[in-house]
Structures are given as structure tokens and as C-alpha cells.
C-alpha atoms as a printed R data frame, in Angstrom:
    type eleno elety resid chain resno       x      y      z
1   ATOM     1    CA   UNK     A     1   4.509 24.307 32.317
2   ATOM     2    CA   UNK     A     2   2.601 22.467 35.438
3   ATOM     3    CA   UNK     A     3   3.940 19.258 37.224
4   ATOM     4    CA   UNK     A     4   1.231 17.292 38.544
5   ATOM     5    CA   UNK     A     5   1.902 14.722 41.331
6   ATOM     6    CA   UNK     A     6  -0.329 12.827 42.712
7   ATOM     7    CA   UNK     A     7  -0.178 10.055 45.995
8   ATOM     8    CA   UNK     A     8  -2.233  8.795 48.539
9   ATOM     9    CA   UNK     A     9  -4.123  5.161 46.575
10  ATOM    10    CA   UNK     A    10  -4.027  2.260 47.244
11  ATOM    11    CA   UNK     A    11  -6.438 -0.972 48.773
12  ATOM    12    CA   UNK     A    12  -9.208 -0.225 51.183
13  ATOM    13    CA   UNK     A    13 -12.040 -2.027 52.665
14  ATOM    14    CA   UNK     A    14 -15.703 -0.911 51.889
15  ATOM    15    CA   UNK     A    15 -16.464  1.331 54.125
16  ATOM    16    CA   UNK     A    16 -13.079  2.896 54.693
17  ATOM    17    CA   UNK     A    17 -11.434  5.780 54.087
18  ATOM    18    CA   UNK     A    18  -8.779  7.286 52.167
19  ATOM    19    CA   UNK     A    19  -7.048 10.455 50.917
20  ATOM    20    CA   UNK     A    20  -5.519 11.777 48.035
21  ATOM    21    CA   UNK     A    21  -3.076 14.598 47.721
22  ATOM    22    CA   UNK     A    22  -2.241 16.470 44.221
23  ATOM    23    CA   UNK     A    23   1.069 18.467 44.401
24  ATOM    24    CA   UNK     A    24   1.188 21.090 41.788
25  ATOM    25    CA   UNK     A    25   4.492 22.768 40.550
26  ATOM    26    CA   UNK     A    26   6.181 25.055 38.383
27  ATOM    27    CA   UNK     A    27   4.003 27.803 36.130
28  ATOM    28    CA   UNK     A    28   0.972 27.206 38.926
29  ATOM    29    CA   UNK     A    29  -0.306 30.968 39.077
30  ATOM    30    CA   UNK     A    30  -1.904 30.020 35.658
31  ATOM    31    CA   UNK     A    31  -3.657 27.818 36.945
32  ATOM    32    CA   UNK     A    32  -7.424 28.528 37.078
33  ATOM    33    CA   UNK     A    33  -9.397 25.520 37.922
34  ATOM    34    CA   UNK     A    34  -8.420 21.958 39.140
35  ATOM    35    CA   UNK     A    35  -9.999 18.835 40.388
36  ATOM    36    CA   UNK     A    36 -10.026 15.253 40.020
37  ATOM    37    CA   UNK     A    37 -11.094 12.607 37.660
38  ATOM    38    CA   UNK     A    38 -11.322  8.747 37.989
39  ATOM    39    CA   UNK     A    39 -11.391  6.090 35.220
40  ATOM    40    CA   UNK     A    40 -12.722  2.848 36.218
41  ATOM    41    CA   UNK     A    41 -11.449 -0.254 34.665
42  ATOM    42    CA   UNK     A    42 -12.689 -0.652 31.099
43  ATOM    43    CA   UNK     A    43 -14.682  2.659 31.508
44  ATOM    44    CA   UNK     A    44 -14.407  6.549 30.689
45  ATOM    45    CA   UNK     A    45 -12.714  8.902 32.302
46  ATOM    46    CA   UNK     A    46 -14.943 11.242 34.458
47  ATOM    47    CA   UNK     A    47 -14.816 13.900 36.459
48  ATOM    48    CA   UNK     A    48 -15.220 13.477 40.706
49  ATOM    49    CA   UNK     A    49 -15.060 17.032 41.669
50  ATOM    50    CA   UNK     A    50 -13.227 20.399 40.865
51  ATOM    51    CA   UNK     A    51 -12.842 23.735 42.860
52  ATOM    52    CA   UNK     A    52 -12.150 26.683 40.811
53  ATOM    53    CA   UNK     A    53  -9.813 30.165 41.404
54  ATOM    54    CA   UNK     A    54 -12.551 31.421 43.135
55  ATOM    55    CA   UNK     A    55 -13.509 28.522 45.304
56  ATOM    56    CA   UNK     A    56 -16.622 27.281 43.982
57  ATOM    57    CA   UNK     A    57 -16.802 23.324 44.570
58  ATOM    58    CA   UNK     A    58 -18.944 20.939 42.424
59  ATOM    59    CA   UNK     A    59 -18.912 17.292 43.176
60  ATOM    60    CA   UNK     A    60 -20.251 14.393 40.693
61  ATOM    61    CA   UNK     A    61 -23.400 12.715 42.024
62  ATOM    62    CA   UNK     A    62 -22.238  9.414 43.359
63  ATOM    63    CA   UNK     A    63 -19.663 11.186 45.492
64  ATOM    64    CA   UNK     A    64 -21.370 13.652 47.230
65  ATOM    65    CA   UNK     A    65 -21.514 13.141 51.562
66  ATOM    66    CA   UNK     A    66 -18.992 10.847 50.778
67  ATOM    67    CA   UNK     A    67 -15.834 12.967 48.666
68  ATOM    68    CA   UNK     A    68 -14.430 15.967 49.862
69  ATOM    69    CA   UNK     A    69 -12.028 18.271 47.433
70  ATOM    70    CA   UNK     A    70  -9.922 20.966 49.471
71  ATOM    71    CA   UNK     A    71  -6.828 22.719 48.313
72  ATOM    72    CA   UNK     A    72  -3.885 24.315 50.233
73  ATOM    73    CA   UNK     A    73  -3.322 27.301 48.359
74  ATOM    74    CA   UNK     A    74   0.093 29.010 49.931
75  ATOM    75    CA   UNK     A    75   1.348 24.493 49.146
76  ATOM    76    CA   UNK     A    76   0.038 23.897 45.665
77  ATOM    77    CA   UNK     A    77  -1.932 21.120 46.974
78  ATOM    78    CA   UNK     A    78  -5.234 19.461 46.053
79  ATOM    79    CA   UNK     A    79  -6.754 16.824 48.172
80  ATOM    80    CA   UNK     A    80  -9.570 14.284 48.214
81  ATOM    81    CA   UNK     A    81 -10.751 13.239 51.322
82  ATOM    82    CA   UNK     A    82 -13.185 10.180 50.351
83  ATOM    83    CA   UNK     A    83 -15.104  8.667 53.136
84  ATOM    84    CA   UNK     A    84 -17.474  5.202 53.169
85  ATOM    85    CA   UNK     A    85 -15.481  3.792 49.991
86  ATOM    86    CA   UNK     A    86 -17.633  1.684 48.091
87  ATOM    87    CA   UNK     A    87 -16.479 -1.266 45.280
88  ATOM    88    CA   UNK     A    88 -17.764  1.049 42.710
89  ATOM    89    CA   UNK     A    89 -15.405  3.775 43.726
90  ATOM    90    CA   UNK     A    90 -12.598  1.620 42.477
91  ATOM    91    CA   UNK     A    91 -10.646  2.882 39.823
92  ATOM    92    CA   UNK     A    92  -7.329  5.098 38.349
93  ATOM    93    CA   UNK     A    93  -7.596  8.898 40.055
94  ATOM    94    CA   UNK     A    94  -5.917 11.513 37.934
95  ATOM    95    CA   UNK     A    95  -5.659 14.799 39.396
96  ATOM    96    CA   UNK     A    96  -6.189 17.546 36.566
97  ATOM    97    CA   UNK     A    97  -5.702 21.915 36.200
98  ATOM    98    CA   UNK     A    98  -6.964 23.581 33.964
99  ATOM    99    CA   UNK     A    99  -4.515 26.852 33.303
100 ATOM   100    CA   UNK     A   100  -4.351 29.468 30.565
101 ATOM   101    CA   UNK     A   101  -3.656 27.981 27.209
102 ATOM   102    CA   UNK     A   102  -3.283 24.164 28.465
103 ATOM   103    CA   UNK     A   103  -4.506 22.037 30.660
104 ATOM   104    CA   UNK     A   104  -2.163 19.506 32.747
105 ATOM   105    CA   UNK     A   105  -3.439 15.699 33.777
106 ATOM   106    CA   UNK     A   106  -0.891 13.929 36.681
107 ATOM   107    CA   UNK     A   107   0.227 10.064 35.884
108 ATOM   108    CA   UNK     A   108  -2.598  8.837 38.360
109 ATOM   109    CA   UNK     A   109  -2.945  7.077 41.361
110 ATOM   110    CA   UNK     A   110  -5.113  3.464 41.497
111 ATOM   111    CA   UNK     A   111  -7.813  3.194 44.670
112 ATOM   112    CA   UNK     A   112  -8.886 -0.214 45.111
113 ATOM   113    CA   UNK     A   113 -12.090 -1.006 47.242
114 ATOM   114    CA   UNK     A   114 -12.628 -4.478 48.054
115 ATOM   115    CA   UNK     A   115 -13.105 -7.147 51.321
């Protein structure tokens, strides 16, 4: 089994800046791929950007020069680092890992963007 914690939302100004941290624990050296999702209000769930065991990054579209995904491997810990927040960017971030045989979703973290 994986724990998945994740911290760091909350209200920001467009423009701003803010970053999210994933803290991974328990069975994590099954743990092959893992990344973050957001689910705006009334919306799907998508995915923002993953990094995978061997550090290949891929980043959705409207995030890219903006979103940053980095991972501290000897902590268990994911980050997002997402720069020039726009209103659209609001919504629920779940942090996600895919691992052999499961995968594991965290209880997600709400980033509001608004003046």
C-alpha cells in the first residue's frame, strides 16, 4: 500500500505563484510513475503533468512555461511549482502514482486563482 499526501493550495492572485508538495509513503519502491491531476469545478478530472521511474516529464498543454513537476527521490516527494496562475487554473489538485498492480490518488488539495 501507498499513502499519498498532498499540501501546499490555497487562494492566489492571477499572476502569482504557488507550490504543491506530494508526500508519498509506505510500499513506494513500487511505484513507477506519478504526477498530478486537477479537476475543475463541474469538470473532469485531467492530468497536469507526470514524471516517470526514469525521469521523463510530460506536461498538459495549458501548463507548459508556466507548471513545473520535480520529485525528491531519497524524500518521497512530488512537487508542482506553478508560476503566472491564471483563473482557469483553479480547481481540486490530486497528486496520483501509478505502482505495480494499483494505482494510488491523494485526498486533494483546492488552488483558487482569483483578484
Amino acid at each position: 500500500q501507498v499513502q499519498v499526501v498532498e499540501s501546499g493550495g490555497g487562494l492566489v492572485q492571477p499572476g502569482g505563484s504557488l507550490k504543491l508538495s506530494c508526500a508519498f509513503s509506505g510500499t513506494t519502491f513500487s511505484i513507477y510513475r506519478m504526477g498530478w491531476y486537477r479537476q475543475p469545478p463541474g469538470q473532469q478530472r485531467l492530468l497536469v503533468a507526470d514524471i516517470n521511474s526514469s525521469d521523463y516529464i510530460s506536461y498538459a498543454d495549458s501548463v507548459k512555461g508556466r507548471f513545473t513537476i520535480s520529485r525528491d527521490k531519497d524524500k518521497n516527494t512530488m512537487f508542482l511549482q506553478m508560476n503566472n496562475l491564471k483563473p482557469e487554473d483553479t480547481a481540486v489538485y490530486y497528486c496520483h502514482a501509478d505502482a505495480i498492480h494499483s494505482q494510488y490518488w491523494g485526498q486533494g488539495t483546492p488552488v483558487t486563482v482569483s483578484s
